[in-house]
C-alpha positions in Angstrom: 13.6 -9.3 -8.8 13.4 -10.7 -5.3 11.0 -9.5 -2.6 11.4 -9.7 1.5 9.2 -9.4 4.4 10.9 -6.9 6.4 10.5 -7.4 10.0 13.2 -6.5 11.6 14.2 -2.2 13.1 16.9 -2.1 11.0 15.5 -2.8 7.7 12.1 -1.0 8.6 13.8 2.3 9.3 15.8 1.8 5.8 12.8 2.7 4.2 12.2 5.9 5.6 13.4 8.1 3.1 11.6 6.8 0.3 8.5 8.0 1.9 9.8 11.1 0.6 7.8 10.4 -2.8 4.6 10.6 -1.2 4.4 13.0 1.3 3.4 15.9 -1.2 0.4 13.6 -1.4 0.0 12.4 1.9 1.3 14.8 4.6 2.6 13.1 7.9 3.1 9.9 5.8 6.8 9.6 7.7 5.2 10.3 11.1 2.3 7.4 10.4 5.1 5.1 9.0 7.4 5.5 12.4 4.2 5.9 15.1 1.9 3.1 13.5 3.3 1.1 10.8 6.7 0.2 12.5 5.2 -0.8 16.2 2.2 -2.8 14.3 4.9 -4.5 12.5 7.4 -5.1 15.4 4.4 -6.2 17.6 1.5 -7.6 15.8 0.8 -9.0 12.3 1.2 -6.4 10.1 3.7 -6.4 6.9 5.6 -4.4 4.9 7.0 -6.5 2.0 10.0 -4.9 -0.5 10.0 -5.4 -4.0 14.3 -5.4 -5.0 15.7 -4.6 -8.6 18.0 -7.0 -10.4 20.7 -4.2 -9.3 19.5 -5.0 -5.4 18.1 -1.4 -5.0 15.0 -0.6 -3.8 12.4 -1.1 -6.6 9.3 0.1 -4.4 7.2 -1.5 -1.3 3.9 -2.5 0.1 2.3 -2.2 3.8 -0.9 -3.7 4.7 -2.3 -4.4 7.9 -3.4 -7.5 8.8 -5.7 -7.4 11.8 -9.2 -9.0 12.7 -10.8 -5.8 11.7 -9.3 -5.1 9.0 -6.9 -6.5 5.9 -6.1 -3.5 4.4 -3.2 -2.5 1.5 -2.4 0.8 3.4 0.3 2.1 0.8 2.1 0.9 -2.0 5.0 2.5 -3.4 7.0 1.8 -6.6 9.9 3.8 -7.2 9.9 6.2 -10.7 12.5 5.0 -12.2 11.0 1.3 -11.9 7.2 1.8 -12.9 5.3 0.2 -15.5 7.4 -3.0 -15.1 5.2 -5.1 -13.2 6.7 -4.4 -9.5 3.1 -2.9 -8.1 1.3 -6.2 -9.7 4.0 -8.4 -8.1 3.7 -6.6 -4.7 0.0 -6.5 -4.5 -0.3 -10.6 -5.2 2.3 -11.2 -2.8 0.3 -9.4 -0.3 -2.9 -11.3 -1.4 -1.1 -14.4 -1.0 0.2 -13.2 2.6 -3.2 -11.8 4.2 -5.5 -14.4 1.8 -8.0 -11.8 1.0 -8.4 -11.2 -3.1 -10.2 -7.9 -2.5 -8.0 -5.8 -0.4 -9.4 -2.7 0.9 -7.1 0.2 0.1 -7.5 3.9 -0.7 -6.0 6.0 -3.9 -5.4 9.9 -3.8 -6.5 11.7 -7.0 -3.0 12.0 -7.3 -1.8 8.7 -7.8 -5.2 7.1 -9.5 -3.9 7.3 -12.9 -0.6 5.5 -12.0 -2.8 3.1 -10.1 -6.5 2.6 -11.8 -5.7 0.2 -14.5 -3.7 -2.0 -12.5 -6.8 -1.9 -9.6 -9.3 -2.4 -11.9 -8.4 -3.7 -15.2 -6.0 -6.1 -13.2 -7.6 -7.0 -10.3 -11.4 -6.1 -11.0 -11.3 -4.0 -7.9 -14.2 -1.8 -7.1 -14.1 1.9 -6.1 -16.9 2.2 -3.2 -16.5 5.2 -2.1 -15.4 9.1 -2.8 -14.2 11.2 0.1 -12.8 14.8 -0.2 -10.0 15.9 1.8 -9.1 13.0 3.7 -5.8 12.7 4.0 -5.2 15.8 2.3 -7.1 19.1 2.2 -9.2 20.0 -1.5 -7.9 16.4 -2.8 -10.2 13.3 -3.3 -9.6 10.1 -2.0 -10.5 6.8 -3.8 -11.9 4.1 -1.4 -11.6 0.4 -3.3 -13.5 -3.3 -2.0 -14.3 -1.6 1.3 -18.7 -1.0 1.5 -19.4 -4.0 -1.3 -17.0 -6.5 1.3 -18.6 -5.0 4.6 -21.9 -4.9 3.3 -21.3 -9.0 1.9 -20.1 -9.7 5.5 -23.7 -8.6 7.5 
């Protein structure tokens, strides 16, 4: 298991297609990845680290911006075929280490909370803040994590 900051146009757009997994959940994910992710990347300080197999594929990846406003795990994606073997856990310290905040702020669809919850909270002992319907995605909830409790700290 090895796993690269990707930085460069090349390796950025080589993820593309496994945004394919999520966009049932979050429409315009692919649109958002190309318009924001990869310019923030390319031009500022945001990351996009990927997690490889043993075999060298793909095992999943993590984005988080990294700005003064905000340090932010904006999506994390682990492959199906390699969940439940540690590769979100991995990811999500390695972005800890990389933006030194503990509590990132992130958000969960209702869709993906079950794959995600225990390693959030049981793991992490992140908080859920906040409840929003239709977000991202019309009639679906949205799970907010560490973002009122660390603004609130911060006044």
């Amino acid at each position: 298991m090895i796993i690269k900051n990707v930085k460069n146009l090349i390796g950025l757009t080589q993820l593309i297609p496994y945004l394919k997994n999520i966009e049932n959940i979050y429409p315009e994910v692919e649109h958002w990845y190309i318009n924001k992710v990869i310019p923030r990347v390319m031009l500022e300080k945001d990351i996009v680290l990927v997690i490889y197999s043993p075999e060298n594929e793909v095992a999943g990846f993590a984005i988080a911006k990294n700005n003064k406003e905000e340090k932010k795990l904006c999506c994390l994606i682990i492959m199906p075929d390699y969940q439940g073997r540690g590769y979100a856990i991995k990811l999500i310290k390695k972005i800890q280490k990389e933006l030194n905040e503990e509590k990132l702020h992130c958000s969960v669809s209702e869709d993906l909370l079950p794959l995600y919850l225990k390693i959030f909270i049981n793991h992490f002992k992140w908080t859920i803040d906040e409840v929003q319907e239709s977000k991202y995605k019309k009639g679906k909830l949205e799970y907010f994590f560490n973002g009122k409790s660390k603004k609130e700290s911060e006044l």
